[in-house]
N, C-alpha and C positions, 0 to 999 in steps of 0.2 A: 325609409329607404335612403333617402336622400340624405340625411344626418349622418347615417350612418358609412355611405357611401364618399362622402366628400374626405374624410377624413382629417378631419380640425384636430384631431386629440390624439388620434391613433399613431401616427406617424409614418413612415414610409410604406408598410404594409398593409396600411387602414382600405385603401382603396381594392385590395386584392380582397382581403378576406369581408369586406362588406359587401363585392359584387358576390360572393359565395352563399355567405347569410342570404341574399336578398334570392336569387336565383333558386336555391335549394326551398326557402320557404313557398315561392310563386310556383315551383314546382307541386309542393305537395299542397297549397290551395287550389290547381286546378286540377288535382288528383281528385282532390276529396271531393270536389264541387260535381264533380260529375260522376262517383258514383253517387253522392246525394241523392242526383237529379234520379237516379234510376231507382233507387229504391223507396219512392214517397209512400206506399205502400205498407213499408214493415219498420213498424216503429220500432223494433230490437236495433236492426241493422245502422240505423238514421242514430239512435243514439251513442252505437258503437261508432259508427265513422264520426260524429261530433264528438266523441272525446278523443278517437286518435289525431286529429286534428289539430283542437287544441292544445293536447299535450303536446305534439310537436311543436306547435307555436312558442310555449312557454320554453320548452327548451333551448328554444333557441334564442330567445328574448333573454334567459336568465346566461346565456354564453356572452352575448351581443355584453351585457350589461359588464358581467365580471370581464371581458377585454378590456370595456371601456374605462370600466373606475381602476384596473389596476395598472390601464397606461398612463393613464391621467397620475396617478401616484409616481410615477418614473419606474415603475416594472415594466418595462417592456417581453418581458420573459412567461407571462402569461398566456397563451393560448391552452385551453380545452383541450384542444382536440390534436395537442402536437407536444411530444415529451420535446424539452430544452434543455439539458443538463450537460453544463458547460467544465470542463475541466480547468482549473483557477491554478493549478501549480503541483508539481509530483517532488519527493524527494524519497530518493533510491540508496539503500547500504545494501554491498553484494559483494562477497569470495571472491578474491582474483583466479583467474583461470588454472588450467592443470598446470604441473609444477616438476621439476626433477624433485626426489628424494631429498630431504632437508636432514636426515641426520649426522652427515659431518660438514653444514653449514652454519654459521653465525646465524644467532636468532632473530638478528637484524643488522641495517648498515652500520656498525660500532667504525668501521673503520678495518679493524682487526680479521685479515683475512686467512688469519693463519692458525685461529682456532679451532679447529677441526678436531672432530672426536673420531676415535677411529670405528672405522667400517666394518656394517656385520659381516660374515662369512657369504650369504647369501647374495650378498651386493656386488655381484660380480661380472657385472654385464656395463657396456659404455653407455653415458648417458648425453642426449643429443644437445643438452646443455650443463652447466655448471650446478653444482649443488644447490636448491634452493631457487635457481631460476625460472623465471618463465616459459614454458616451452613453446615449440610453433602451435600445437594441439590447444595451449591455454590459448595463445591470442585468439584465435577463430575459434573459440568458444568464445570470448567476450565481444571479437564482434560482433558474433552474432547475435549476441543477447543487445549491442548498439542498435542492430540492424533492427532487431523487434522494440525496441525504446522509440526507433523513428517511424514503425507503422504507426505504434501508439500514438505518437504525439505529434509528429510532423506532418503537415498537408493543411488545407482551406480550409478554414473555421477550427481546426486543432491549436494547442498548445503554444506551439515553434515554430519559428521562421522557418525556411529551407536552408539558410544558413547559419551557423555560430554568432551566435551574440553574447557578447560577455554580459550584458543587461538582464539575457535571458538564462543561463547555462553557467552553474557555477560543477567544479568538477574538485574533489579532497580524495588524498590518498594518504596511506600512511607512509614512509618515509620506508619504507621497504623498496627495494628492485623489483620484485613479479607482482607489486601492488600499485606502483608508479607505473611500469610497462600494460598493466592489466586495464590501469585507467584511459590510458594512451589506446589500446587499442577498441576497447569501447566507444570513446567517442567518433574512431576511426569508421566505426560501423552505424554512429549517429548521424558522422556531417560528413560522405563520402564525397568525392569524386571532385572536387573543387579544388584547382590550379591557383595558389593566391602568387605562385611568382615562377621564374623560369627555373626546370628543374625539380620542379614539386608537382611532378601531373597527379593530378588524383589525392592529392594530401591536403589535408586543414590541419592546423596546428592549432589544438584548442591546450589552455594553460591548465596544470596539473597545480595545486596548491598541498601544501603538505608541511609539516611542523616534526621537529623532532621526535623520534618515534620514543624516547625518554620520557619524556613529555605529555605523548601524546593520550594524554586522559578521554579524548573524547570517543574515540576509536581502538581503546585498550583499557576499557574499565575495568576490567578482572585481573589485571596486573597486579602483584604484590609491591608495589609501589604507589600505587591509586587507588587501592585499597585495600590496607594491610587487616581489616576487617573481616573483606570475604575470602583477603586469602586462609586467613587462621580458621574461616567453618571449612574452606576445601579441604584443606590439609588436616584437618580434622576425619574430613567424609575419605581421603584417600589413604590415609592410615588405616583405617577403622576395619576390623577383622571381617567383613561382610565383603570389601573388596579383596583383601586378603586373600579371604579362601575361595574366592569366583576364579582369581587367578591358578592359584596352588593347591586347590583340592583335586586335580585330577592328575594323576603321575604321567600318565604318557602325556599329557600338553607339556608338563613340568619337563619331561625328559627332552621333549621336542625345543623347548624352548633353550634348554640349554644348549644345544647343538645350531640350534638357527643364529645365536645372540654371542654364541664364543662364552657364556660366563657357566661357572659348575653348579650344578644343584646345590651345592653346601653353600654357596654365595648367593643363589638367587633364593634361599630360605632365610639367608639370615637379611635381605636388604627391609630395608624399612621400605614403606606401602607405598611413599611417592616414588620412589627410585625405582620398587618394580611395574609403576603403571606408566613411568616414561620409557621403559625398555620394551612395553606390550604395545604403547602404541607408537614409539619409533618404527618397531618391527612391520604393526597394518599397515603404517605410513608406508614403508615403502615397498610393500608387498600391493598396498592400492597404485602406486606410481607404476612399479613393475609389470601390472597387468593392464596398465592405459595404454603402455609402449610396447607391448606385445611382446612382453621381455619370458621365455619358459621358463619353468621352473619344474624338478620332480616331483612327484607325487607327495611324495616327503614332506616337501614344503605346501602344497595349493592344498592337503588336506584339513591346514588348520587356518585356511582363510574365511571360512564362517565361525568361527571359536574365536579369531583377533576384532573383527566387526562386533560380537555379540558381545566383547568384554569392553571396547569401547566406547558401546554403547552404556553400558552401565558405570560406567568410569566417567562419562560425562554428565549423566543423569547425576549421577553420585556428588558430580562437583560443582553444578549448578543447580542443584537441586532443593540447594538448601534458604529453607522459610525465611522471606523480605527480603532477601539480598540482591536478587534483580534490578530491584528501582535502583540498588546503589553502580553495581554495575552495568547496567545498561539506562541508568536512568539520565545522564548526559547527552547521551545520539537521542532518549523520546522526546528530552525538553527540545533538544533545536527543532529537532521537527513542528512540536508544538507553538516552539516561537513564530518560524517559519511559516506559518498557516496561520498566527495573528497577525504578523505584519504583511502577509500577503492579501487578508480581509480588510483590513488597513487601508491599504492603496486602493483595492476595489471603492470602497467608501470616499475614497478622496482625500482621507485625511489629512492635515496639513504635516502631522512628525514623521508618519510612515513618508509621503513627496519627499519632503527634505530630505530624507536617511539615503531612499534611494538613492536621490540624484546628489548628494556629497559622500557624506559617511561612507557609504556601501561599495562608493566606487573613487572613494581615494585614496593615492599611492600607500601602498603598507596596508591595508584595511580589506587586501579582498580576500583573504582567510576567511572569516567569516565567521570562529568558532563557534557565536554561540546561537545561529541562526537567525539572526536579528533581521538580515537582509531580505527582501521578499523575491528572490530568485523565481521564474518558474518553473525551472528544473535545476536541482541539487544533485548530485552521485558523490555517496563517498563509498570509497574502494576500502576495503581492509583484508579480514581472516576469517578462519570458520569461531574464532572467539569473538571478532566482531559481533556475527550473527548471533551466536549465543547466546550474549550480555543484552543484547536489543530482545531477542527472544525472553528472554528472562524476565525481562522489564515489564513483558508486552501480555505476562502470564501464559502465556501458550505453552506447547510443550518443547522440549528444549531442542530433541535429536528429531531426524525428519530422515525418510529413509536413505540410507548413505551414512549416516551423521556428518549433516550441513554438505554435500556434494561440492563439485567446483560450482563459480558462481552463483553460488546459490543465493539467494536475492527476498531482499524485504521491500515493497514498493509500496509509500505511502500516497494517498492522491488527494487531494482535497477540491470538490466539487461545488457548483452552486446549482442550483435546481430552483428558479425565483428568486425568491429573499432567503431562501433557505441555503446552507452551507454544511456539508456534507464530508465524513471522511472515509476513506476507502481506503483498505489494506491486504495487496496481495503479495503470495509467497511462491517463489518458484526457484527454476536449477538449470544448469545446462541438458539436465537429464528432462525436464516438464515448463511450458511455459507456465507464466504466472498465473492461477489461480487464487477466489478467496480465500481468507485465512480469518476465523472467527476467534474470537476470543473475550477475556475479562475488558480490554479495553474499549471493547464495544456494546458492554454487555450481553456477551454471551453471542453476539452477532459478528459477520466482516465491514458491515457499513453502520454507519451513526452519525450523528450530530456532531459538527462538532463542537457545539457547549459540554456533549457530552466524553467526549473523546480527551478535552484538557480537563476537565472534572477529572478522569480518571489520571490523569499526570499529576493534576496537583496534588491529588491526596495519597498518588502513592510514590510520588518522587521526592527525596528532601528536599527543602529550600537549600541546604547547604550539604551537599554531596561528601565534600570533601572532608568537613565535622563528624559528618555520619559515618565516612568510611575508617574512621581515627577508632583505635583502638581504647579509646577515653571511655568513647561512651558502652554501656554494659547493655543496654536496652535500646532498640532502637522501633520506634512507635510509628506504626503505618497503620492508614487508614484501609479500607476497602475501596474496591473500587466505584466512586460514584456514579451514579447515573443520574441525570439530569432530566425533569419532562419539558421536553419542548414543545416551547408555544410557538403557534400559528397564528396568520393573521386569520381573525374570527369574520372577514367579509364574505367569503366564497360559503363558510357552512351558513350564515344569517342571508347569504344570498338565496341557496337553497331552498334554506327553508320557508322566506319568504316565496317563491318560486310555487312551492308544494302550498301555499295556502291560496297563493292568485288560482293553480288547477280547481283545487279544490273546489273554491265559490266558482268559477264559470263551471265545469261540470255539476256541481248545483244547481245552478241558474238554466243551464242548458238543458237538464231530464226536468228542472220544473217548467222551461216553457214549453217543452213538450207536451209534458204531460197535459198541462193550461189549454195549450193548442189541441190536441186529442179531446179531450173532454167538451171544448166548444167544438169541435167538429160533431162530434157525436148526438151532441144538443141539439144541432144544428138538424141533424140526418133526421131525429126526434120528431121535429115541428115538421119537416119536410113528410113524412110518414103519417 
């Protein structure tokens, strides 16, 4: 009692939970002691309450024991009788918020504001922003999705300060306007209500980092620039006579179509397969915008709004669909994450490269990019597209559309946990439409949670070491492994605790119906001579 109570080994809790052990056990010795006392009589009862007894004891001796040897090792994270599973770092890619109609905007910031493609017939209503912009509706959906990031992670024993720490909170967007504004308003809903100067009630200014969206290979892998690879099996898959005729085998969609889009049946027969699956889903696009902003439309038109969803959906399928090509485009956003949860176990461990990197590297002028996850953040957000998600989905072998195809916000949230010595990955999927729930898949083996030896196992063997080789039109073959799964070991103390545990029972209830029995037997002897 006293060893255990003093707390030499245990550490600042040692004196709490040893006055518990010792209490709890004194309770159930003078439980047991006094039904003993009453039933000297029935030798059934006498051996039942001797073995609940001391199995009790042993259990708690084999708890007492495993706290002790696994604080003494520097796990403080052991208790029995209390889950500890501590959240170690999240990094989040999610769809910037609702949007105006994008089809007579620039497909990104070029500069070039006056390329404008002209407007279908149907597009005839004002929109409460500029083409391609963010709307009020997008930002309060992202913050609010800020707002559920800070139940998550923000408060006492959580993740995050209550306030912005560039140490802690790195923030990537793509070089877009309603992906920069989208990032902006997310954190707005992460770090609210803080005054950092006169004039700013209620605002934090947390830094938006973003790279040319030309460039931007991490956050546009399915670009035909980053790789001219997977554009050739798209455009492969969106030519190919199976989209074709999903589009133009039905004449009244055909005829509808030509009336919604300004272009004539003779021209929408002879376009080639990409050209008519950017006019099918220009058109959803802003038949989905139209009906966020309560914009009417006739009959005419809302009857072929489950026909534009269903052909989009197959038209995405179709063009992410196609065998290994994920890991090449979405295989850039899984490594940083991956990196990102090595050097964040890194620092856990104390390491001395992960220290250094932090405290120079990671936070010197020029360097807070970040691209290729190196730095051990504990919260990451990068903002992009519904192609974003795609290429990560891809990656991640899951399935590509989710109902919507990819919603506003829609969100991949990866978490990486410690539970003891053990380190854990967790990955959920959600929208403006659902909060974030699990999302299982290949990269977990078939699960939403895993290891994570097991978790980079599946990166390494199915992401290239050279992305950019592999997306090169050089190579003819490109060789992917499956997805590995790793068995993790545990430390072998607590089952050899057990079981040693389960042999001490053993021999005292042994011992204890033989000296019974012993004692019985000379009793009886006894009653013998007496007679």
């Amino acid at each position: 009692r006293e060893w255990v109570r003093s707390g030499w080994v245990l550490g600042t809790d040692a004196q709490a939970v040893g006055n518990s052990i010792y209490w709890e056990f004194f309770r159930w010795r003078e439980f047991c002691v006094a039904i003993f006392d009453h039933c000297l009589t029935c030798f059934c009862a006498r051996v039942l309450i001797l073995l609940m007894m001391m199995g009790r004891c042993v259990w708690w001796l084999v708890s007492v024991s495993a706290f002790v040897v696994a604080s003494s090792a520097g796990d403080d994270s052991y208790v029995p009788w209390r889950k500890n599973k501590v959240i170690l770092g999240s990094v989040v890619f999610h769809r910037h918020g609702d949007r105006a109609a994008q089809r007579t905007a620039p497909a990104y910031a070029a500069g070039d504001r006056q390329s404008y493609n002209a407007k279908f017939p149907i597009d005839d209503q004002e929109w409460p922003v500029d083409y391609g912009q963010l709307s009020g509706l997008g930002a309060l959906q992202c913050r609010n999705f800020g707002s559920y990031l800070r139940d998550r992670y923000v408060g006492k024993d959580k993740l995050l300060d209550e306030n912005y720490n560039h140490y802690e909170t790195h923030v990537r967007s793509t070089d877009v306007d309603r992906t920069l504004v989208s990032s902006m308003a997310v954190m707005a809903g992460l770090y609210p209500g803080r005054s950092i100067a006169p004039g700013f009630d209620g605002t934090v200014l947390v830094p938006v980092h973003t790279v040319p969206y030309a460039t931007d290979a991490l956050m546009d892998g399915s670009a035909s620039t980053h790789c001219p690879r997977f554009n050739r099996a798209a455009t492969a898959a969106l030519n190919s006579k199976t989209i074709r005729n999903a589009i133009l085998s039905d004449s009244k969609f055909t005829s509808s179509l030509a009336l919604l889009s300004n272009v004539t049946e003779d021209r929408l027969h002879a376009m080639q397969g990409t050209s008519l699956v950017s006019l099918v889903t220009s058109l959803r696009d802003l038949r989905l915008c139209q009906r966020a902003h309560n914009m009417t439309q006739p009959e005419s038109v809302t009857q072929w709004d489950s026909t534009f969803e269903d052909l989009t959906t197959q038209i995405t399928n179709a063009k992410w669909g196609s065998r290994h090509m994920g890991a090449l485009v979405g295989g850039r956003a899984l490594r940083a994450v991956a990196n990102r949860f090595k050097a964040t176990v890194a620092v856990y461990h104390r390491e001395p490269w992960a220290l250094e990197k932090m405290n120079e590297e990671c936070n010197a002028k020029g360097s807070d990019s970040d691209e290729d996850g190196g730095c051990p953040r504990k919260l990451a957000v990068y903002t992009g597209h519904d192609t974003t998600i795609f290429d990560l989905r891809a990656a991640l072998g899951v399935n590509i559309t989710v109902p919507g195809v990819v919603p506003y916000v829609s969100h991949l949230i990866f978490e990486l946990e410690r539970d003891g010595k053990k380190f854990t990955v967790k990955l959920l999927a959600g929208s403006f439409l659902e909060k974030a729930k699990p999302l299982a898949g290949p990269f977990c083996g078939g699960k939403s949670t895993c290891s994570l030896e097991n978790f980079l196992a599946y990166v390494e063997k199915t992401v290239p070491k050279d992305i950019d080789e592999a997306c090169s039109l050089n190579i003819e073959q490109l060789s992917t492994g499956q997805s590995g799964v790793i068995e993790t070991t545990t430390s072998s103390f607590v089952p050899q605790l057990l079981k040693t545990g389960f042999i001490i029972v053993a021999a005292i209830v042994l011992g204890a119906v033989g000296a019974l029995l012993i004692s019985a037997r000379l009793r009886r002897a006894r009653y013998n001579r007496i007679d």
